[in-house]
N, C-alpha and C positions, 0 to 999 in steps of 0.2 A: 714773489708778489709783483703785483701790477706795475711795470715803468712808467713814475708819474707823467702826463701830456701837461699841462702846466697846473700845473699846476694852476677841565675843563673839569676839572672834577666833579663829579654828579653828587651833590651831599646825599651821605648814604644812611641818613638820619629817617628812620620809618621805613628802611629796605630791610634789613637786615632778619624780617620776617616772611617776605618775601624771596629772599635768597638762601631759604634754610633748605636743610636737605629733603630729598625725598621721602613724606612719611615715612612708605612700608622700608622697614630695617631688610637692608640687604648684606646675604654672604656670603664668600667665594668658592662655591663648593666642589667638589673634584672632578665633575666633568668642565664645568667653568676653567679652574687653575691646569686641564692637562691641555685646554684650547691654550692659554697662555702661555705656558712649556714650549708650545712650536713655535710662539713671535722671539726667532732667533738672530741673533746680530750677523753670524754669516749669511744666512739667509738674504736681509737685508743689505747687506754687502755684494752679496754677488747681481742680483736685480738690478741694483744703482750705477753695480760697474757698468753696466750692460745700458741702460735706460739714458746716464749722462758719459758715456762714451762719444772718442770724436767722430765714429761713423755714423751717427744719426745728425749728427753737422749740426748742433743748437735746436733743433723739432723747433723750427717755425712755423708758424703758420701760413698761409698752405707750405709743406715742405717733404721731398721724400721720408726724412727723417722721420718727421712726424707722421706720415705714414708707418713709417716700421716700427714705430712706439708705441703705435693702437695695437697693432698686428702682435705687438708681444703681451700687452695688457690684458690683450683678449685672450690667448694662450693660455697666458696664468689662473683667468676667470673661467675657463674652459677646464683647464687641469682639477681646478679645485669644486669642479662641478654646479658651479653655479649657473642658476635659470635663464637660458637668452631672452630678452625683450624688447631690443633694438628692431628696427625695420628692416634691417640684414644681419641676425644672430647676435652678436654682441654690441654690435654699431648701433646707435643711432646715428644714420645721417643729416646733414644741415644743408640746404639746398642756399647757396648764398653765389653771391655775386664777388668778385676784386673791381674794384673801381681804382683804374689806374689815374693818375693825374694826366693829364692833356697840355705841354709845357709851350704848346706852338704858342707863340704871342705873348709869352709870360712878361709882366709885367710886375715890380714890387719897388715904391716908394715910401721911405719914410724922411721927412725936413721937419725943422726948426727954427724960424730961421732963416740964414743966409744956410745952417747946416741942411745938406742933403745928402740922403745915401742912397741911390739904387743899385738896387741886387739882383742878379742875374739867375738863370733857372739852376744853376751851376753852382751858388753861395746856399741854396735852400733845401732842406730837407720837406719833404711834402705828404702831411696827414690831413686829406680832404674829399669830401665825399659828394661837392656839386661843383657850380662854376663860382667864384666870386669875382664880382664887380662891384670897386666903390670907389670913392675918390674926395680928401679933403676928410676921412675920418679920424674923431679926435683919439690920441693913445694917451691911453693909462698906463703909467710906469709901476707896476708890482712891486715892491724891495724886501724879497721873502729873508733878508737879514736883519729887516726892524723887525721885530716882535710884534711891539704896540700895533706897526702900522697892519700886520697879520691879524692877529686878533681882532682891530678896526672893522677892517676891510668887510664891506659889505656886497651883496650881488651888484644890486644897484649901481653900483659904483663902475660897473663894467659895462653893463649894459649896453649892446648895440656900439661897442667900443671895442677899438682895438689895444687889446693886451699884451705888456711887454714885460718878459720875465728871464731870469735865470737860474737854472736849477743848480747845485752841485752838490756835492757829499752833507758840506756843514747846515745845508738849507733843505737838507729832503723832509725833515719834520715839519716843518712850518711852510711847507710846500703843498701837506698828505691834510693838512688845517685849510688851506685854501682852496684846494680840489671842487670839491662839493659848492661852494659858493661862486666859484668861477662857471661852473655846470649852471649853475641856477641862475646867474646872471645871465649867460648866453650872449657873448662877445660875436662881435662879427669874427673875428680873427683873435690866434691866439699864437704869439710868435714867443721863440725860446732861444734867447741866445747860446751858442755855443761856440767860446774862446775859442776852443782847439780846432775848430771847425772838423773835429770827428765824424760828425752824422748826417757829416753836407756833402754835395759835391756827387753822389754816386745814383743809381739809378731812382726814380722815383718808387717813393714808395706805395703801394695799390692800399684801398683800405678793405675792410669785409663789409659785406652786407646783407642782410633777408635778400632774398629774390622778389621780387616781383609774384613770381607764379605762387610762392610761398604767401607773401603778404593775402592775396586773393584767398587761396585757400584756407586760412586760418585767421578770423576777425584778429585776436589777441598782436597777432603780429605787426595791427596798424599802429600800434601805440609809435608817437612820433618818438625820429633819433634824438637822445640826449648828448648826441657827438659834437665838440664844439672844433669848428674847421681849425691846424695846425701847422704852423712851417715852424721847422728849424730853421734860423736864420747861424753861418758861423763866418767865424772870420774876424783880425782886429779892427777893421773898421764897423762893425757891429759891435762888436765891444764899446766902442771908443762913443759911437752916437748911444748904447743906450746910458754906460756912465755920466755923459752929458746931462741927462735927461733928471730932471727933479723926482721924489717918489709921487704916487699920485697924478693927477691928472696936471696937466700942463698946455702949452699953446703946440707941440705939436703933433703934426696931422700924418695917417696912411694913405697910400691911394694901390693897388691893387686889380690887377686883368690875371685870372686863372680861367682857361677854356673849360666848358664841359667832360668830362671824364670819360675814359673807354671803359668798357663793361666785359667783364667774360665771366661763364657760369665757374664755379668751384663747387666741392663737397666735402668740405673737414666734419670727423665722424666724433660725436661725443663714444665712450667705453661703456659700457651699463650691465652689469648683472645683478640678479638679487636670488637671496638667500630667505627662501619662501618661508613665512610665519606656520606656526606649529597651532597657535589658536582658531578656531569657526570664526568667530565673531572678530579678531582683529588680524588676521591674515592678509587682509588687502588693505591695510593699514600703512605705511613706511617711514621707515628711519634711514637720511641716508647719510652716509659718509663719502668725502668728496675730495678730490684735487686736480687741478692743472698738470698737463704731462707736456703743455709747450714751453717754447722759452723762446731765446730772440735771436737764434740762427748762427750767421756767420758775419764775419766782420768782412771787407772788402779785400779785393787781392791783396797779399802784403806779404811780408815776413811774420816768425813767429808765430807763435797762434793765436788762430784766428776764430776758433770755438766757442761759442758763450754754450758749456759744457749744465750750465743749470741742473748742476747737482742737489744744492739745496733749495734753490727755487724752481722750481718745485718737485723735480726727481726725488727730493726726500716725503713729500705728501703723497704721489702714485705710489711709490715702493708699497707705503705704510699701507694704501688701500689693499695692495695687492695680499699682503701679509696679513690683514686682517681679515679678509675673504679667504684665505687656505686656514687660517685659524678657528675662525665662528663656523666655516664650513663642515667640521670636523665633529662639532657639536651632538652629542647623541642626542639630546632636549632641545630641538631648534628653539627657539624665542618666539613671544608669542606673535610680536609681530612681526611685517617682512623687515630684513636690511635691504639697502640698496647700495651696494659698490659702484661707482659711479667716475670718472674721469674725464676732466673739459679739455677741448682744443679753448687755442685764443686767448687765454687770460692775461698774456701780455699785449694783447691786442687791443684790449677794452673791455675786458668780461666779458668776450663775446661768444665761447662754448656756454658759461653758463647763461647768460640772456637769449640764444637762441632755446633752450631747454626748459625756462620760464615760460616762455612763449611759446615754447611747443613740446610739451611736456611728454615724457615716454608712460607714465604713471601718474595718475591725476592728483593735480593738486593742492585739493580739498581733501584726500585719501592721505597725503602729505603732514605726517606732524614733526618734522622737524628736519632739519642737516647740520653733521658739524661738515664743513671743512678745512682740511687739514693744508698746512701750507709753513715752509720754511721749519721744519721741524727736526732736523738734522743737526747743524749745527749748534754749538752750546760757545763759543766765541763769539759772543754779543757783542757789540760796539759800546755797551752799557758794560761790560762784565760778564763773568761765566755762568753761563745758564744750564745747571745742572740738577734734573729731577724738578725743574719747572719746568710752566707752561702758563700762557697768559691765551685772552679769549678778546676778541673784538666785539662790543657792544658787551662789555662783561654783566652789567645787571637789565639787559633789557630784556630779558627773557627770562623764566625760570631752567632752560636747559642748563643752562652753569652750574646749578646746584648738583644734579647728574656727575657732570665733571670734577665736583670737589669734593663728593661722596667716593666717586671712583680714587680720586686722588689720595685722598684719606686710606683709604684700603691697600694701594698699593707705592704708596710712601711719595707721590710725585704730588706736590704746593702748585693750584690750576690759582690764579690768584688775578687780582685789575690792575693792569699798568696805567700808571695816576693819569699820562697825559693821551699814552697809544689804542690806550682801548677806545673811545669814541675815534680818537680821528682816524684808524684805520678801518673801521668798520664797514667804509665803501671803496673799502680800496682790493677788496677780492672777490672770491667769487659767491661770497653766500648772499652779497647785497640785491642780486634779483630775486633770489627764493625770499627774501625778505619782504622784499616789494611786492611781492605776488598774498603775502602774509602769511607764509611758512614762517616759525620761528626758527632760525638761521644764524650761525656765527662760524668764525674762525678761529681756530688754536693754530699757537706760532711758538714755536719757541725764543725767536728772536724778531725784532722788526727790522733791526740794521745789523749789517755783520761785514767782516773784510771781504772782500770779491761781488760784493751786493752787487747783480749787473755787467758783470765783470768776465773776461775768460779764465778768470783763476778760479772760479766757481766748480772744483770739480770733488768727485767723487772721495778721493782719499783722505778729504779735508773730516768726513763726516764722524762725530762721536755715535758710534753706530748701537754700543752697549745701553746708551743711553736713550737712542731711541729707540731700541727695542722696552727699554722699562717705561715710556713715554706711551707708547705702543698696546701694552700690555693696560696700560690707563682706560684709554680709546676703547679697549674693546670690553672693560668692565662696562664703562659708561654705553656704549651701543646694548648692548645688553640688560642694562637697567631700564634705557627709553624704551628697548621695544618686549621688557615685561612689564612695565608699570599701563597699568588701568589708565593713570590720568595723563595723557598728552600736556607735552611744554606746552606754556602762553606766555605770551608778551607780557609786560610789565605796566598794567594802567596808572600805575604811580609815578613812572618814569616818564616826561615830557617828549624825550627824545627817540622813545619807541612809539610814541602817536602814530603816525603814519601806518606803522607795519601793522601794530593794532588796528585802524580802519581798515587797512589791504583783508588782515584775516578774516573780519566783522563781516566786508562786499563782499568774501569769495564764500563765506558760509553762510550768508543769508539769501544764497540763489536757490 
């Protein structure tokens, strides 16, 4: 899943008819169950070795690696005969820009006070994508260890402010809660301490972007960035001034010189095949099934390793695509409508394989009734407990898709269920939140939110209960197969306040 940038129970009183299963009674008949028979755990095993190995070095974005990661995705969707529809065979390309930081003249103050600290380009890590200039701006101190004050916390509250936060292990939940209101507030700046000053200190970091020549060509692509500019700030005296600091807003102030940024063209390729619908009338229809195949590279020269090997994040979601396209592939009754196997660059970058694909769609998307995407579904070592033959869903009742899922679940013994606190607030934290915004009905299945090596170079391959994601697996492809024979396309949930939005997106994109 997404590495947060800085960073509710729905009563389910008059849902509960809304989340029933799919009228038509569905059953697994023996071309269905011999497609199942091939989602096998070696199979799955050998892919992953291969996928989160250290020769693709973490598949960052842009990164050789992750070039050889498309290059084998494609392979597989290639083997198992699936339809090219990319703008080069199974690629889709993304025409985008690296906006480097520009550190000549770097400037960063924050005082108190008689306290002052200035930071050098060398204390800061750097996620930004123009120039900033400001001087005398007030900060808001975030304390994602109060609850209350999380909960509280309104956009408002940030607003044209500078934000001061620190993430770590015990705060990443009530970090994935503040996310979305920090967006919506739109901070001048959003600084993150980091004690160990781990993520400072080394080359700046470039961000992605549309292109220019892209934004031209395609209106949908003006829609303004929801990127809120970012530094890592690390070091003990960063520590020490933001413990100082009261939670909430206080008397002191930022001031900030970041120059214009350098530009160079890039092309990270989203993966895409589809698995052509057997129906006239719902053929050009789609269901897609989705995952991120990047992760977050390499760590800085050093000893030990230095891999962030993103086995389970998200190597265990591509495998699974991969495995379910040599699967449904295999199909003597294709379904009536098309699937789409689908794979993003980016998604630790900012959702940015799937927002570029929103925005520049390979398959249109009003023709669009639905996506799961699949993400974190390997391991069963939850940081909650062992997660075995579940599966939880992000946005769990704002859609009727779920129902699909726990019809499927039902059939083949795997509990698709709402986690009480993680289903809304991860919702926008992966990659189905643009197909959603677009008003695709759109979610995520996880088997975990948090797990040992979240992020981590321990994050590797050997770690995965792989039998279980193949009967996880085996879920997935009852359910794709249920959306794309069922007559009535998922919809949002009008009863649900917090699907508004995606409801309006569906309503503007089907009333053109």
């Amino acid at each position: 899943m997404r590495k947060p940038a800085v960073l509710i129970l729905i009563c389910l009183t008059g849902l509960y008819a809304f989340q029933s299963a799919p009228a038509t009674k569905f059953t697994i008949g023996g071309d269905l169950q011999a497609a199942l028979d091939r989602i096998r755990p070696n199979s799955l095993r050998g892919d992953l070795s291969f996928i989160a190995s250290d020769l693709l070095e973490g598949r960052k974005t842009p990164s050789r690696g992750l070039d050889i990661a498309a290059e084998y995705i494609a392979a597989q969707f290639r083997a198992a005969g699936l339809e090219p529809v990319g703008d080069d065979g199974y690629f889709a390309t993304a025409h985008m820009v690296v906006s480097q930081p520009n550190l000549d003249g770097f400037e960063l103050k924050l005082s108190r006070g008689d306290s002052v600290l200035n930071a050098g380009a060398r204390d800061v890590g750097i996620n930004a994508s123009a120039a900033l200039d400001f001087k005398d701006t007030p900060i808001f101190k975030l304390d994602l260890s109060d609850q209350a004050l999380v909960e509280g916390f309104q956009p408002g509250d940030v607003a044209g402010k500078v934000l001061l936060v620190e993430i770590n292990r015990n705060t990443m939940a009530n970090a994935r809660i503040a996310i979305p209101k920090v967006r919506e507030g739109k901070p001048a700046l959003a600084i993150t301490i980091d004690r160990m000053g781990a993520s400072t200190g080394g080359p700046p970091e470039g961000v992605l972007l549309d292109s220019k020549e892209a934004e031209a060509k395609d209106p949908e692509a003006k829609n303004p960035e929801d990127r809120v500019p970012r530094i890592t700030l690390g070091g003990a005296a960063a520590a020490s001034f933001f413990d100082s600091l009261p939670p909430g807003s206080s008397d002191a102030l930022a001031s900030m010189h970041l120059a214009a940024p350098h530009e160079k063209p890039v092309s990270p390729r989203n993966v895409i095949g589809v698995l052509r619908g057997s129906d006239a009338a719902l053929k050009d229809t789609y269901v897609l099934v989705t995952a991120h195949y990047d992760h977050l590279g390499m760590l800085p020269e050093g000893r030990g390793d230095r891999v962030y090997n993103g086995a389970n994040d998200d190597g265990s979601g591509t495998v699974s695509v991969i495995e379910l396209a040599r699967a449904l592939a295999d199909l003597r009754q294709r379904p009536r409508r098309s699937i789409v196997f689908l794979t993003f660059f980016g998604e630790e970058e900012g959702l940015l394989g799937s927002k570029y694909y929103a925005r520049h769609p390979v398959l249109p998307l009003d023709k669009t009734v639905g996506q799961l995407n699949l993400e974190q579904v390997g391991r069963t070592d939850s940081s909650e407990g062992p997660q075995v033959s579940n599966a939880t869903v992000t946005g769990f009742d704002y859609s009727t898709l779920t129902s699909f899922l726990q019809t499927a679940g039902d059939l083949t013994g795997v509990k698709v269920y709402k986690h009480p606190r993680n289903s809304d607030a991860f919702f926008s934290q992966s990659d189905n939140l643009y197909l959603a915004e677009a008003g695709v009905p759109a979610h995520t299945l996880a088997l975990t939110f948090q797990f040992p090596d979240y992020h981590e170079v321990g994050d590797e391959w050997q770690k995965i209960d792989y039998e279980n994601m193949a009967k996880v697996d085996r879920m997935i492809a009852v359910a794709l197969v249920m959306l794309a024979n069922s007559e009535e396309a998922p919809r949002w949930n009008e009863e649900n306040p917090r699907a508004a939005k995606y409801l309006k997106a569906w309503k503007d994109r089907h009333a053109k």
